[in-house]
Rosetta silent file (secondary structure, phi, psi, omega in degrees, C-alpha in Angstrom):
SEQUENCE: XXXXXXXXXXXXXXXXXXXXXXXXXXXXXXXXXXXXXXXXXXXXXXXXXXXXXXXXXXXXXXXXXXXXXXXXXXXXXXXXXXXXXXXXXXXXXXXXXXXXXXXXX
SCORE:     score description
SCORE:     0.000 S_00000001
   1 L     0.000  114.733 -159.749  -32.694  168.452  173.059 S_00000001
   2 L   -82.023  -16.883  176.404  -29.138  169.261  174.363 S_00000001
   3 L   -49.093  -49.380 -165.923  -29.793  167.001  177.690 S_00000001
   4 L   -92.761  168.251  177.486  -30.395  163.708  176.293 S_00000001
   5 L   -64.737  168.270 -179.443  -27.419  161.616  174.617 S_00000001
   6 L   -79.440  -33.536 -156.777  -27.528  161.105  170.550 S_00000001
   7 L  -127.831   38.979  163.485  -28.465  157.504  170.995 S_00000001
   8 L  -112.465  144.307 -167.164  -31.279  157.877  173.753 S_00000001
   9 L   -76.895  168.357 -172.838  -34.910  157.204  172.190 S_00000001
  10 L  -116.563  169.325  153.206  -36.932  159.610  171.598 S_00000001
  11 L   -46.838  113.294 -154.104  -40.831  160.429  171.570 S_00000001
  12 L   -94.023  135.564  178.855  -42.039  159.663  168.148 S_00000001
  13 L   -86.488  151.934  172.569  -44.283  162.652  167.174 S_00000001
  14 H   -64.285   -2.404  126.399  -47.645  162.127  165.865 S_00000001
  15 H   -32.955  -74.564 -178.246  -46.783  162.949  162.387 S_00000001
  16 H   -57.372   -5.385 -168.539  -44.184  161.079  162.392 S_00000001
  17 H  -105.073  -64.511  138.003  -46.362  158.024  163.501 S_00000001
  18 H   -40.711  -16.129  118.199  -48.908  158.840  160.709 S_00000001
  19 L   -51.511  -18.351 -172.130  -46.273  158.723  158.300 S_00000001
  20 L  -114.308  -42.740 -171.353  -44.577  155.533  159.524 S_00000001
  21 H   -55.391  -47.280 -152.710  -48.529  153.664  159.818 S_00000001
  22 H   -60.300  -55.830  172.719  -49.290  155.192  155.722 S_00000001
  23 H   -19.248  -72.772 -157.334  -45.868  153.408  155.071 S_00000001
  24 H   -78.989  -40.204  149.210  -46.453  150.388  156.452 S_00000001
  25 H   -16.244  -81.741 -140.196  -50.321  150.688  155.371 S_00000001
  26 H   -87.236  -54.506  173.923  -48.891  151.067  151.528 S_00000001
  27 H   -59.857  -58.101  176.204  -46.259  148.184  151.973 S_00000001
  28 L   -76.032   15.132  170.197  -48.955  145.710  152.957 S_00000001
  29 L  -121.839  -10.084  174.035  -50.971  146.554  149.991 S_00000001
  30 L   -84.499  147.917 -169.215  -48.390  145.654  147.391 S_00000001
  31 L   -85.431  142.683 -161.651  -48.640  143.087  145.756 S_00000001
  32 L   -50.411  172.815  168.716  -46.249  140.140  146.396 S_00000001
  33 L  -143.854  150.366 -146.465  -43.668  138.645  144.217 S_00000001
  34 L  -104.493  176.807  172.151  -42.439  134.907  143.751 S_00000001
  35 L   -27.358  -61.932 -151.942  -38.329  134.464  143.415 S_00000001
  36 L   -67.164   -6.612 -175.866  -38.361  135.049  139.713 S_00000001
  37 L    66.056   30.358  143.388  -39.855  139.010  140.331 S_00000001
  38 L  -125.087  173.912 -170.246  -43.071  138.239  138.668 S_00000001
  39 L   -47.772  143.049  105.256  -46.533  138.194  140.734 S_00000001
  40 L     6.588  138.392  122.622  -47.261  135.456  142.818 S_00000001
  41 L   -23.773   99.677 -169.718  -50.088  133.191  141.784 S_00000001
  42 L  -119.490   17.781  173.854  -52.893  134.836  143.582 S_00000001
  43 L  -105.749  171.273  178.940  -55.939  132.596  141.533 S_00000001
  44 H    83.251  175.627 -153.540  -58.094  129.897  142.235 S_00000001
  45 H   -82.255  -15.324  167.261  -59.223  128.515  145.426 S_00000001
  46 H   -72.876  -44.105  166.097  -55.813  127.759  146.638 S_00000001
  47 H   -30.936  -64.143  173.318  -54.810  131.766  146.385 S_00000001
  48 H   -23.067  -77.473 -160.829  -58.164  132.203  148.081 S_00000001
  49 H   -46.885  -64.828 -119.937  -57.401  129.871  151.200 S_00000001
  50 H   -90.857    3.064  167.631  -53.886  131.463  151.354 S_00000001
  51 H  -105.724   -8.271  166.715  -54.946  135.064  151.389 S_00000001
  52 H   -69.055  -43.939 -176.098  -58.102  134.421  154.131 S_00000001
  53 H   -47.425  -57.630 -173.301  -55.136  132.947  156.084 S_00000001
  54 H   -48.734  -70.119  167.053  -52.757  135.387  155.677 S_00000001
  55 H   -18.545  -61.150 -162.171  -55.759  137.679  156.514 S_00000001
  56 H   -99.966   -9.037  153.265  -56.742  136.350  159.788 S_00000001
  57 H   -47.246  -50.504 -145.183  -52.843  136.187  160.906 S_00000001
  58 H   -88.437   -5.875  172.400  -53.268  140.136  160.910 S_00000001
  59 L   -99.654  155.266 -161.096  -56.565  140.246  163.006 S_00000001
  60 L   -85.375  115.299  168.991  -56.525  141.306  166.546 S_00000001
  61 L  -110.123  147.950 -170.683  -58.763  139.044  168.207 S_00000001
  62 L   -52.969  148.477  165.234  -60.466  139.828  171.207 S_00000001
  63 L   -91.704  173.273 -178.001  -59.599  138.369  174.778 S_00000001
  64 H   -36.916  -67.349 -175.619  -61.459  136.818  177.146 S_00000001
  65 H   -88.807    2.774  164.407  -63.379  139.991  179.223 S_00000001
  66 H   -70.021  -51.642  173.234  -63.272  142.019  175.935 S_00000001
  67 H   -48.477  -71.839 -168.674  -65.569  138.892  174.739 S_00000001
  68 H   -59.120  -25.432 -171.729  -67.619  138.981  177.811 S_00000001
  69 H   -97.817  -28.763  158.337  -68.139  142.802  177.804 S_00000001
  70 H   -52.235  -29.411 -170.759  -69.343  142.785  174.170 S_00000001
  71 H   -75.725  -54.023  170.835  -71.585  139.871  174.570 S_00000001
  72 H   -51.572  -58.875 -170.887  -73.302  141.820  177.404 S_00000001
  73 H   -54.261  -29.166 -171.073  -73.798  145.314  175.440 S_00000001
  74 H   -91.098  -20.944 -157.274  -75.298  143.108  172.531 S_00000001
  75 H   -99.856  -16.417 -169.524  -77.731  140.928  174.840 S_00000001
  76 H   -91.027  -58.958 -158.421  -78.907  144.306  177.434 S_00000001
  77 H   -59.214  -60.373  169.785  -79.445  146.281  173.994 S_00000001
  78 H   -12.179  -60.672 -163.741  -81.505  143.264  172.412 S_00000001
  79 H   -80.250  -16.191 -176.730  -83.706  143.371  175.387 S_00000001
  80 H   -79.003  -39.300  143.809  -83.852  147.559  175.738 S_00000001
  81 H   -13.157  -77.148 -177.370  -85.142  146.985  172.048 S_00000001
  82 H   -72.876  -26.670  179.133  -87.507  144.223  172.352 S_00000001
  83 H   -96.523  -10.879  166.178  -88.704  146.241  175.185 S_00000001
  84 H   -77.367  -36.455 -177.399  -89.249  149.808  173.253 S_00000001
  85 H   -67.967  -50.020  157.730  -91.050  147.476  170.627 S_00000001
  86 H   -17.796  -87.389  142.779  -92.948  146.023  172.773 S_00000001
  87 H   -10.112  -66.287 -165.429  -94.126  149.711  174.257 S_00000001
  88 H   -94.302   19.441  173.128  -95.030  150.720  170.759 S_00000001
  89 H  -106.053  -24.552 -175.376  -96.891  147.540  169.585 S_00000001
  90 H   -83.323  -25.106  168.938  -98.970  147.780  172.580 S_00000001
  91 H   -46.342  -77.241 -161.103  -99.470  151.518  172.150 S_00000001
  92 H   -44.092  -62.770  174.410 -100.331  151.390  168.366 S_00000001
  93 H   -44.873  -14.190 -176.468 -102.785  148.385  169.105 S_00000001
  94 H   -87.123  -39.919  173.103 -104.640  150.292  171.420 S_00000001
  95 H   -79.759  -37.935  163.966 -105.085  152.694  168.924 S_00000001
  96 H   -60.211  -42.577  160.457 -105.828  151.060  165.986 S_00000001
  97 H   -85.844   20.497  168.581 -108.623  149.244  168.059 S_00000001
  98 H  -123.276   -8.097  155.145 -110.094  152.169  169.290 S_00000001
  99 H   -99.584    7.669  137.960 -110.058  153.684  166.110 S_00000001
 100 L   -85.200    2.621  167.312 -111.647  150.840  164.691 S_00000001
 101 H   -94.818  -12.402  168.915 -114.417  150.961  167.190 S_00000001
 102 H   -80.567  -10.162  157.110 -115.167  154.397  166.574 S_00000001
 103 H  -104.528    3.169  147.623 -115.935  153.581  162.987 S_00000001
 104 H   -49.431  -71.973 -162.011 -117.982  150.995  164.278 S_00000001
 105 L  -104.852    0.000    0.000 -120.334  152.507  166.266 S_00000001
């Protein structure tokens, strides 16, 4: 691009952005190393705690109306649910007692 300057940013292409995530992806899966360049001490329940920590550094937790709009979609579908179930337990009972009265009578 002969317009812009050498040192103006540019648009990262989506390759290149797939290629910079597998990187970083691939980097966060190796495994650590103490001073001395052998593994880190990853057993036993303190390793445990200190990789759930480490872990829940890196999750994105929801905000406030993110919270609020999830909470709704799980509490309307519970009830469109409980109300198709509903619908077919009264259906099916209706049937099941009228096909036991026909081998009734």
């Amino acid at each position: 691009m002969a317009d812009e300057p050498d040192n103006a940013p540019r648009k990262e292409s989506r390759q290149e952005r797939k290629e910079r995530r597998a990187r970083e992806r691939a980097q966060r899966a190796r495994p650590t190393k103490s001073q001395s360049g052998a593994p880190s001490d990853r057993s036993g329940l303190t390793g445990f705690i200190r990789e759930c920590w480490a872990e829940l550094k890196r999750v994105q937790w929801p905000d406030r109306p993110q919270l609020v709009q999830a909470t709704a979609v799980v509490i309307i579908t519970c009830f469109v649910v409980g109300l198709y179930l509903y619908g077919l337990d009264t259906v099916f009972s209706r049937v099941a007692g009228w096909l036991i009265n026909q081998q009734a009578g």
